[in-house]
Backbone bond lengths (Angstrom), bond angles and torsions (degrees), N, CA, C in turn:
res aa  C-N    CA-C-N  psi(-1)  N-CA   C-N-CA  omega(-1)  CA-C   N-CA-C  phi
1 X - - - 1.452 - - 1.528 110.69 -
2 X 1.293 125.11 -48.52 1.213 129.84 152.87 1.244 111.04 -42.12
3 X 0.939 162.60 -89.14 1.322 169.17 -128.24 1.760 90.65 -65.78
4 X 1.378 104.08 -71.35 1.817 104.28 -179.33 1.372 115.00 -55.57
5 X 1.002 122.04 -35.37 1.622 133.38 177.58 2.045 95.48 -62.30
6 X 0.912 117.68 -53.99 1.594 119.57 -175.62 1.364 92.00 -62.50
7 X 1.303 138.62 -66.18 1.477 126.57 -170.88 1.086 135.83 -70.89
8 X 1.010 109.47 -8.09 1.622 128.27 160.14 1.922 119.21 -64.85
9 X 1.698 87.98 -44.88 1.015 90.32 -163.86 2.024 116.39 -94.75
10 X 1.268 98.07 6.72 1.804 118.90 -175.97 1.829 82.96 -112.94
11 X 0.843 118.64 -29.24 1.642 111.02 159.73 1.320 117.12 -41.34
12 X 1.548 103.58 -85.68 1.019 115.64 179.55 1.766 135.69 -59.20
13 X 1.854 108.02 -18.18 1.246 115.42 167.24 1.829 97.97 -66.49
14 X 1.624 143.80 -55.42 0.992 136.91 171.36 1.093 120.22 -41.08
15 X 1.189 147.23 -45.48 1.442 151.63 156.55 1.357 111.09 -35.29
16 X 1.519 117.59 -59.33 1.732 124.76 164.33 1.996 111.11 -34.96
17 X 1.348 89.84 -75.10 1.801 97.60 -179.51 1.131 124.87 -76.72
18 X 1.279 130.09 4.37 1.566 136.35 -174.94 1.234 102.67 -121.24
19 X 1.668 129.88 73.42 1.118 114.84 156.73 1.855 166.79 -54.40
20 X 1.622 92.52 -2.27 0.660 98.64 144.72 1.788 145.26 -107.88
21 X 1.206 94.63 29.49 2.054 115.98 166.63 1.318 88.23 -71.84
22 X 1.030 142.50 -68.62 1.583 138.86 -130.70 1.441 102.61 -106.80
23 X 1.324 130.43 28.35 1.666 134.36 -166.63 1.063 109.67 29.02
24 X 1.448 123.48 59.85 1.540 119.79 151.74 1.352 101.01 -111.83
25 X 1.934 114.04 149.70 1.139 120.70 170.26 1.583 118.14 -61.15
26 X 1.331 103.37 161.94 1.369 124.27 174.28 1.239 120.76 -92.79
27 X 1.570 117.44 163.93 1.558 123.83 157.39 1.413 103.12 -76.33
28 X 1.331 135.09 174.48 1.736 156.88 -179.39 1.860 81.94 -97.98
29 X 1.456 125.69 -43.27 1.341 124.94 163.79 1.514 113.06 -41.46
30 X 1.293 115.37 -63.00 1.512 136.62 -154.95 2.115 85.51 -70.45
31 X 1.617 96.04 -55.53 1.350 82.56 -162.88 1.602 130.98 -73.00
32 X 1.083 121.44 1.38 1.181 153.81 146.12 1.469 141.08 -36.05
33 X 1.789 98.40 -45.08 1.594 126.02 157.54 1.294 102.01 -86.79
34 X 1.581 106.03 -47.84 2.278 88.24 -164.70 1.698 89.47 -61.79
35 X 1.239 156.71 -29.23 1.264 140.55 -120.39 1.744 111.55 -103.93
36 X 1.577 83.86 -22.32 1.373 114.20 174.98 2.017 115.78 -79.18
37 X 1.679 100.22 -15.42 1.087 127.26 158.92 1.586 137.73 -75.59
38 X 0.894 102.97 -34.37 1.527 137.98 -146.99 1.256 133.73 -179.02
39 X 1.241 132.71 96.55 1.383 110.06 -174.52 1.605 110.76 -103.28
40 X 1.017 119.47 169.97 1.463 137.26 -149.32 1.601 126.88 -166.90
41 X 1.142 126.10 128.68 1.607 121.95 176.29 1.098 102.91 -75.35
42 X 1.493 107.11 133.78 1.747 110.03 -170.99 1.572 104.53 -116.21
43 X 0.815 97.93 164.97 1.758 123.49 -171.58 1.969 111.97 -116.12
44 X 1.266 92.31 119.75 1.760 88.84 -159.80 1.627 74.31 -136.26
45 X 1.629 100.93 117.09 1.734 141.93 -176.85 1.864 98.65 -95.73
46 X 1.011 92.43 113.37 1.686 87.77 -174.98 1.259 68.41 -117.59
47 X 2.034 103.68 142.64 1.518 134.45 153.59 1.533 115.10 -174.12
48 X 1.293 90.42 158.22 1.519 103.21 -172.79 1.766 104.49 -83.88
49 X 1.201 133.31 -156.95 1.554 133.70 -173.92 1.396 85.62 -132.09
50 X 1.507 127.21 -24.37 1.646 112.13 179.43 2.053 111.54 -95.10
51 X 1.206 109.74 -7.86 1.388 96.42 -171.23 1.348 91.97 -100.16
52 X 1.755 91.63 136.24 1.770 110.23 157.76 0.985 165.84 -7.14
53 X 1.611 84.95 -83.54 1.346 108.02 156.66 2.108 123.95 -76.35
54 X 1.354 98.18 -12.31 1.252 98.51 174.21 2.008 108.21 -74.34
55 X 0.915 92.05 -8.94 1.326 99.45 -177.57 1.684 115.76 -87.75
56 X 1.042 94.64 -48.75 1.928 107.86 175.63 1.433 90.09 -61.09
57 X 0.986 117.65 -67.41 1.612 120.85 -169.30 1.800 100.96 -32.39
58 X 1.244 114.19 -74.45 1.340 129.95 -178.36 1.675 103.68 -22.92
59 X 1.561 89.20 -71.90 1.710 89.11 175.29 1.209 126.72 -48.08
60 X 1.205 137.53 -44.76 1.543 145.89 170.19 1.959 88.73 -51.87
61 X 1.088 135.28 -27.40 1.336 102.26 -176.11 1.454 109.51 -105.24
62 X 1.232 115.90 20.26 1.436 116.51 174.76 1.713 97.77 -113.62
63 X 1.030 117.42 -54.73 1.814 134.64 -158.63 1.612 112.54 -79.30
64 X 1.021 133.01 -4.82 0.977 157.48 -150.69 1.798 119.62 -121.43
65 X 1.524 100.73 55.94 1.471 106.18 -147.20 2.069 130.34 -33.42
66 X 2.048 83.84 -38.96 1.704 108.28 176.98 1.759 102.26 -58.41
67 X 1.328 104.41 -54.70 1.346 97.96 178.40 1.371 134.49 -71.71
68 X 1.276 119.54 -38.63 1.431 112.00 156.15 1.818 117.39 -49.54
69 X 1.387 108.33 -47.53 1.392 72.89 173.16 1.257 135.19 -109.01
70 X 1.490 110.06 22.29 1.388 96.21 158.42 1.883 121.80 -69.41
71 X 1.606 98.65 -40.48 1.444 104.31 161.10 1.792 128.40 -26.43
72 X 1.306 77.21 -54.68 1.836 92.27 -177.02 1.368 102.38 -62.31
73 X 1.196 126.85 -43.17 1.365 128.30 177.78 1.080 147.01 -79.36
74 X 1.677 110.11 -17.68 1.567 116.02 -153.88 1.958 88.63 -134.57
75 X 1.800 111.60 -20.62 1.589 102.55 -171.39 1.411 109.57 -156.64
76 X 1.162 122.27 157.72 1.230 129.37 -174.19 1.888 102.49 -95.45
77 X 1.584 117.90 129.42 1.503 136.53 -172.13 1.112 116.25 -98.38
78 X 1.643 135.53 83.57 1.004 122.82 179.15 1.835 125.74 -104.05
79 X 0.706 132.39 82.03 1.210 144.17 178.33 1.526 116.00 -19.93
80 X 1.438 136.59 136.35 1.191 113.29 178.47 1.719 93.25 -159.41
81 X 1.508 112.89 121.79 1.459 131.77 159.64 1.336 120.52 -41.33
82 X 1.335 137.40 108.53 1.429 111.73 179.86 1.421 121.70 -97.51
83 X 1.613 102.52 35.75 1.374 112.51 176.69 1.981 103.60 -124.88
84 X 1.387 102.70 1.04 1.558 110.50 -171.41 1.185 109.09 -24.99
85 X 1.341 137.82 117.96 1.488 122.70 153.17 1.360 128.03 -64.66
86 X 1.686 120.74 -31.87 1.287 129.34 -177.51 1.633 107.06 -78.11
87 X 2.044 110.71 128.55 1.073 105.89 151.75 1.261 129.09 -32.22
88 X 1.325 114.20 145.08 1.274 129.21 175.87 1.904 117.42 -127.77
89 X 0.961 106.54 130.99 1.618 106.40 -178.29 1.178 110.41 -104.21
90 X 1.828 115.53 123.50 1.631 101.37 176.69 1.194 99.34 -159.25
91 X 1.661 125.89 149.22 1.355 135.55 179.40 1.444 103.01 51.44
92 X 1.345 115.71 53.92 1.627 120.09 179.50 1.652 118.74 50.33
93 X 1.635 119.33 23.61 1.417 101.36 172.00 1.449 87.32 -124.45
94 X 1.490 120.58 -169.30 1.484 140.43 155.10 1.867 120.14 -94.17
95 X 0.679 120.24 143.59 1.590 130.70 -175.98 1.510 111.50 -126.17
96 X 1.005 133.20 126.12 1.501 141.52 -162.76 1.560 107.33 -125.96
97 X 1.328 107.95 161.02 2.073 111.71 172.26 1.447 78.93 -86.40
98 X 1.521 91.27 158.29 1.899 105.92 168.85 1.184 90.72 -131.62
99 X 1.880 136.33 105.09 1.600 123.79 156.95 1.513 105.34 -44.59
100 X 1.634 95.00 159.26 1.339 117.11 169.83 1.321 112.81 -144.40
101 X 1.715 110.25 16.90 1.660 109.48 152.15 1.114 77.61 171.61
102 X 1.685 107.65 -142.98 1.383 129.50 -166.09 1.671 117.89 -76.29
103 X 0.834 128.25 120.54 1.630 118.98 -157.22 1.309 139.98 25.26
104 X 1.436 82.06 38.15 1.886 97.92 179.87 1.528 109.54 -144.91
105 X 1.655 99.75 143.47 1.504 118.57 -176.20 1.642 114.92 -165.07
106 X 1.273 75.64 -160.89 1.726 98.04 -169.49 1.670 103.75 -163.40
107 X 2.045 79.31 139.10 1.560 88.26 -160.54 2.199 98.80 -88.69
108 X 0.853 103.46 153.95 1.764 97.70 -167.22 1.663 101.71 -64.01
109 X 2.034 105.94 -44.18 1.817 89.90 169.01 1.261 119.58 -24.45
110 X 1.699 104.29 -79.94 1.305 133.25 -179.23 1.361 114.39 3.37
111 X 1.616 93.86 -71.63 1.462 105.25 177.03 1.120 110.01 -55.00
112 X 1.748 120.36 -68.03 1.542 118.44 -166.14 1.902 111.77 -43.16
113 X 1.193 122.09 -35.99 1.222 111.65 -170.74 1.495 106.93 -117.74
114 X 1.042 107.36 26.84 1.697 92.85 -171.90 2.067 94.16 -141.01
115 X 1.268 123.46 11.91 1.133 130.12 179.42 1.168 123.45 -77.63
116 X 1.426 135.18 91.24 1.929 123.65 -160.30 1.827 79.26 -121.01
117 X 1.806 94.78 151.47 1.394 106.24 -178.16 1.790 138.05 12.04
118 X 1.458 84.48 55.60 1.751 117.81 -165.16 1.789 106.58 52.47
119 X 0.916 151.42 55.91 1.519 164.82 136.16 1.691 118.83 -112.93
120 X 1.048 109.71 136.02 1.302 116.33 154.76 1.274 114.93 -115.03
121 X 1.897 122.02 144.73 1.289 123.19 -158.09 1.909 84.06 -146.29
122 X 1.354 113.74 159.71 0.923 120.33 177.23 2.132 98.66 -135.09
123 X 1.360 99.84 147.30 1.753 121.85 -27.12 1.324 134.62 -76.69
124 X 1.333 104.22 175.22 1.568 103.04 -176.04 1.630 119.39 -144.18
125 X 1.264 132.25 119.42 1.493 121.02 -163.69 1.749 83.64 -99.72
126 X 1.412 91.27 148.94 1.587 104.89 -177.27 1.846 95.87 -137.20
127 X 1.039 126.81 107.71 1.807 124.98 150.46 0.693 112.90 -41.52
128 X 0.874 111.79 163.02 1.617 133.10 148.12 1.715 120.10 -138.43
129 X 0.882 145.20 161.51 1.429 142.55 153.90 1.622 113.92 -98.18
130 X 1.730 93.00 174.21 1.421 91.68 -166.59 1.445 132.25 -74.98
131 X 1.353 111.78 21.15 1.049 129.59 160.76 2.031 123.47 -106.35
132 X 1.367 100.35 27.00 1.215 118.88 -150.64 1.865 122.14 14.01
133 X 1.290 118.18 81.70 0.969 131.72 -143.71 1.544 98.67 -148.44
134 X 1.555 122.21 95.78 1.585 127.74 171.44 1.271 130.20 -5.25
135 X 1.380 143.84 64.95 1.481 127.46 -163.81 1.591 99.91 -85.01
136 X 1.232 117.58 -45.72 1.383 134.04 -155.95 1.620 124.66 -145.91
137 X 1.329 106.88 133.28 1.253 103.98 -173.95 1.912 107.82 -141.86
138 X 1.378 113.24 133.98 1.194 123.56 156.62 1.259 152.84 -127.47
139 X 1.628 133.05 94.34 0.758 129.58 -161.46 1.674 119.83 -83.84
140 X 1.324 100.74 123.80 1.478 105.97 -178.99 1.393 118.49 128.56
141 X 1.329 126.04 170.47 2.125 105.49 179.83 1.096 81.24 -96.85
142 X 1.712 76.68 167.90 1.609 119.85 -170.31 1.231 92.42 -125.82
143 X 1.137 128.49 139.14 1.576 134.39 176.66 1.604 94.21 -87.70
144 X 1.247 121.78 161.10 2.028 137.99 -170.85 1.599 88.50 -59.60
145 X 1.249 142.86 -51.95 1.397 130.40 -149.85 1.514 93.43 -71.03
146 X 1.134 105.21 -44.99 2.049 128.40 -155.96 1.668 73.16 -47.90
147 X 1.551 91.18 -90.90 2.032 106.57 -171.59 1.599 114.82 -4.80
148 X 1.648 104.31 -62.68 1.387 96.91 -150.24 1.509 98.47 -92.15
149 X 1.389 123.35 3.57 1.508 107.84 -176.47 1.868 87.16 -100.89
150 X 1.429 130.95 -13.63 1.623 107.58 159.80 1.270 107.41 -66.05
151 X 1.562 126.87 -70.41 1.273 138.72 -172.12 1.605 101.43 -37.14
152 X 1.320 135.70 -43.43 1.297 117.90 -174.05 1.495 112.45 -71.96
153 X 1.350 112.31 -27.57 1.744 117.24 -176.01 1.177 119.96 -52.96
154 X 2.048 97.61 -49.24 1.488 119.32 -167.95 1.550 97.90 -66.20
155 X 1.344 118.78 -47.06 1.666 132.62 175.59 1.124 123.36 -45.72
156 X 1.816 117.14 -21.40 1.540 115.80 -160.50 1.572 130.33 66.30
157 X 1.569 90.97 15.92 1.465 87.71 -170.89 1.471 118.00 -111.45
């Protein structure tokens, strides 16, 4: 009984610190250590905090039971503002906000991964593979069915 009682409960402490077990997004920080763990094709959610549809979108990747967990299972979720002000470190460079007037910008990721036929639009899901390396990019929402029947293709599943 002890024994099950201990694994239950180092279960559930992993579930606490491993954010991505429970389909919540990651830091580019966070993903960085798990990757060194595990590697994984990651999913990088570009949106702003004022667009809409970046928001519905969001929800479809939480509410959306098939898709959350295939997420949880098959890729690492990293979320990314494309107005971030805070440096960001990733794939060994730095990424900076660049204003473009008066309380407005663009974060340099943003651009690097979120750029389709010279525009960036929010939102936009961008892959990567496990070499974080561009496979796929989409600009625009995806409604929950859309998502998880790409994500299952790219998955093999």
């Amino acid at each position: 009984m002890a024994k099950v009682l201990r694994s239950v409960l180092v279960f559930v402490f992993w579930l606490i610190i491993h954010p991505a077990a429970n389909g919540q997004s990651i830091s580019f920080e966070d993903l960085r250590r798990l990757e060194l763990q595990e590697r994984r094709p990651v999913i990088v959610f570009i949106h702003t905090t004022w667009c809409r549809y970046c928001s519905a979108m969001d929800n479809s990747l939480h509410n959306n039971n098939a898709l959350s967990r295939l997420i949880t299972q098959k890729f690492y979720l990293v979320k990314l503002d494309g107005e971030e002000k805070n440096p960001i470190r990733f794939a060994g460079r730095d990424f900076y906000f660049k204003p473009t007037g008066n309380n407005t910008g663009v974060h340099d990721l943003a651009t690097e991964l979120g750029t389709v036929n010279g525009q960036l639009s929010y939102p936009t899901i961008c892959l990567l593979d496990e070499n974080n390396q561009i496979t796929y990019q989409y600009p625009g929402f995806l409604n929950a069915g859309s998502l998880l029947e790409l994500l299952s293709f790219i998955s093999g599943k």
